[in-house]
C-alpha positions as CSV (number, residue, x, y, z in Angstrom):
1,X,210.9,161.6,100.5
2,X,210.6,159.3,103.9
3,X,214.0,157.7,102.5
4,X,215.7,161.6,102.2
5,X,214.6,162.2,105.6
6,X,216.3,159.3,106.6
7,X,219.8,159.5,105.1
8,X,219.6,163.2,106.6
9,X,219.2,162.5,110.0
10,X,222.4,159.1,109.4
11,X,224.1,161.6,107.8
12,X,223.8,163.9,110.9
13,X,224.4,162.0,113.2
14,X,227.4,160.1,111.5
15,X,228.8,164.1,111.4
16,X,228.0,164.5,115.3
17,X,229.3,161.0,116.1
18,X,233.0,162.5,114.2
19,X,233.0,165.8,115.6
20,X,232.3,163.9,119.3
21,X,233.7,160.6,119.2
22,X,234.9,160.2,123.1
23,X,230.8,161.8,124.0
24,X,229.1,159.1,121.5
25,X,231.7,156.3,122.5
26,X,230.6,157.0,126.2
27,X,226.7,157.2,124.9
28,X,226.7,153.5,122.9
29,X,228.9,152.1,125.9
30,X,226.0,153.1,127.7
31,X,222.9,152.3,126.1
32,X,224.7,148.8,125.1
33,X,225.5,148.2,128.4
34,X,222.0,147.6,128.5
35,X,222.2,144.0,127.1
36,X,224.6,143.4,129.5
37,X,222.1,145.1,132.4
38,X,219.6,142.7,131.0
39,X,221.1,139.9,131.1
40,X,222.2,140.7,135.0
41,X,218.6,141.3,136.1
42,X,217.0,138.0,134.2
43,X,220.2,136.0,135.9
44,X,219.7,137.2,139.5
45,X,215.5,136.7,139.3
46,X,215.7,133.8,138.2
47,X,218.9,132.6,140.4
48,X,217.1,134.0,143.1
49,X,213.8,132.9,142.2
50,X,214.8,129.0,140.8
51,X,218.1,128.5,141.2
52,X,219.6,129.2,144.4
53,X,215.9,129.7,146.1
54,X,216.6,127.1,148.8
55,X,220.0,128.1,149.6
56,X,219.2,130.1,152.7
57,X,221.5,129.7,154.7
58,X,223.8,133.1,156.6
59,X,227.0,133.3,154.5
60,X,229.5,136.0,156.0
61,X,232.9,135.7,154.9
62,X,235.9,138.4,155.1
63,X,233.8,141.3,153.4
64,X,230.9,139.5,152.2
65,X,228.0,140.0,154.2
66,X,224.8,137.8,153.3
67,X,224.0,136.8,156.7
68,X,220.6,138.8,157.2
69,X,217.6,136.6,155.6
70,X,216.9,140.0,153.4
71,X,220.0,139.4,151.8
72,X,219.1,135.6,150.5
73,X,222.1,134.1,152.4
74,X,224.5,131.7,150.1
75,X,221.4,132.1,147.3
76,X,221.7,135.7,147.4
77,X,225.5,135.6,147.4
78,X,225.3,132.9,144.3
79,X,223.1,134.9,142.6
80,X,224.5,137.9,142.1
81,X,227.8,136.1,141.5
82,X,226.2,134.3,138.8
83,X,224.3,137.7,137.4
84,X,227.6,139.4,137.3
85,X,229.8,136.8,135.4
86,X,227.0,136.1,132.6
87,X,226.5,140.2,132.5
88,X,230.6,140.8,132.1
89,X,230.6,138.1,129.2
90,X,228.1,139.6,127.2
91,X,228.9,143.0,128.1
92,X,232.7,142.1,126.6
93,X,231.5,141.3,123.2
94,X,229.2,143.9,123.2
95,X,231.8,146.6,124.2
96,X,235.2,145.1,122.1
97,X,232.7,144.4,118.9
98,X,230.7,147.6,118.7
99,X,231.5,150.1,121.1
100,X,235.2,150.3,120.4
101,X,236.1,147.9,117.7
102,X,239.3,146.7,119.4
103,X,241.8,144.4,119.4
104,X,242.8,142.4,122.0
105,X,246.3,141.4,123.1
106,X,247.5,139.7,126.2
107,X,248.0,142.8,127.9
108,X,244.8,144.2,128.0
109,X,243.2,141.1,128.7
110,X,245.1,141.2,131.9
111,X,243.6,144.7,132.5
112,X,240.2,143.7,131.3
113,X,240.3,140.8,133.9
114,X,241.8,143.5,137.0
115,X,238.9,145.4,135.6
116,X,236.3,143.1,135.8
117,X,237.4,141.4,139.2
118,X,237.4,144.6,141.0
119,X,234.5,145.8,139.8
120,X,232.7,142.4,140.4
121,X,234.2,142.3,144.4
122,X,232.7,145.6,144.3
123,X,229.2,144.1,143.2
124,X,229.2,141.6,145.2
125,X,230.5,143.0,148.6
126,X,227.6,146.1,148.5
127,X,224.4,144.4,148.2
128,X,223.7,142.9,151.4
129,X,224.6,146.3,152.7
130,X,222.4,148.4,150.6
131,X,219.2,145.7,151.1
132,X,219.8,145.9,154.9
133,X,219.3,149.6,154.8
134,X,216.7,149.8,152.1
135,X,214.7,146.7,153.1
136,X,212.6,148.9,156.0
137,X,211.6,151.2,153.4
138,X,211.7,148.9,150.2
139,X,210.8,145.2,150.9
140,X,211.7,142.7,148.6
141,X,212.2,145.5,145.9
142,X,215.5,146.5,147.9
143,X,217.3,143.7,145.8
144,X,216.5,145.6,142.9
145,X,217.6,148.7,144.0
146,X,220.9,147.4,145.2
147,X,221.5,145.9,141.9
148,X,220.9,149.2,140.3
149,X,223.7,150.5,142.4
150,X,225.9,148.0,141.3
151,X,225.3,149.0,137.8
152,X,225.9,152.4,138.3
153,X,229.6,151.4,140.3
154,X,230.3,149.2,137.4
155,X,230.3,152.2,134.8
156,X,231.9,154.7,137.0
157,X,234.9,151.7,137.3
158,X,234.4,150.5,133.7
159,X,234.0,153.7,131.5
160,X,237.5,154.6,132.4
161,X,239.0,151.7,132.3
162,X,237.6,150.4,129.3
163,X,238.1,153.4,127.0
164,X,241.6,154.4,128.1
165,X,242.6,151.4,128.4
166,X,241.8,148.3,128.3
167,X,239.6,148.9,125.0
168,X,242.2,151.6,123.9
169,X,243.6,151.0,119.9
């Protein structure tokens, strides 16, 4: 009976996955952007934490602004460098294999790396701006938090880009 109940519900939500496919392409991209979210917070605490932890010193160039100690200086710059590139290499397989099942021609490699770039100028140029506002409030949790804005700016630039076309068969 357990094994009915069970082929109901695939069979459900295979039906629902049909009858939606843009809605569950946009669900999966999220929830399996989650391995790529993963990946970004293990990198930057343990950049922070190990790898870049003695690299202190104010780094401020053209927008990038991690001159505040807050901020981690170079380390803090490094590290979410680091977080994002590890993060945009898993979250590639993870999107081209499963989400979409694409194919990939020189073309929209170009646009995945426009994507990717922009979006990872745009994770790397908020943070020290976010932690000097929230750090008052938030402490040493304000990294978090400005990582968690990152995440969200990378799906309202990726979603898009990504299913229309960069990912688009």
């Amino acid at each position: 009976m357990l094994k009915n109940k069970n082929n109901r519900l695939i069979h459900s939500i295979l039906i629902w996955q049909l009858n939606h496919p843009t809605f569950y392409q946009f669900i999966a991209f999220n929830l399996l952007s989650n391995c790529a979210t993963i990946t970004n917070f293990v990198v930057l605490w343990l950049s922070s934490l190990l790898f870049f932890k003695n690299f202190t010193s104010p780094f401020n160039w053209w927008l990038f602004d991690y001159s505040k100690p807050a901020s981690g200086g170079i380390g803090g710059f490094y590290s979410f460098v680091l977080s994002y590139i590890c993060a945009q290499i898993v979250n590639y397989f993870v999107q081209r294999n499963v989400v979409f099942g694409a194919s990939f021609g020189k073309w929209k490699l170009f646009w995945y790396i426009i994507t990717v770039l922009f979006a990872g100028l745009v994770s790397v140029i908020l943070p020290p701006y976010i932690i000097g506002c929230l750090t008052p409030y938030f402490h040493g949790f304000s990294v978090t938090i400005a990582n968690i804005f990152n995440i969200i700016a990378q799906v309202i630039i990726n979603w898009p880009m990504m299913k229309f076309i960069v990912m688009k068969n």
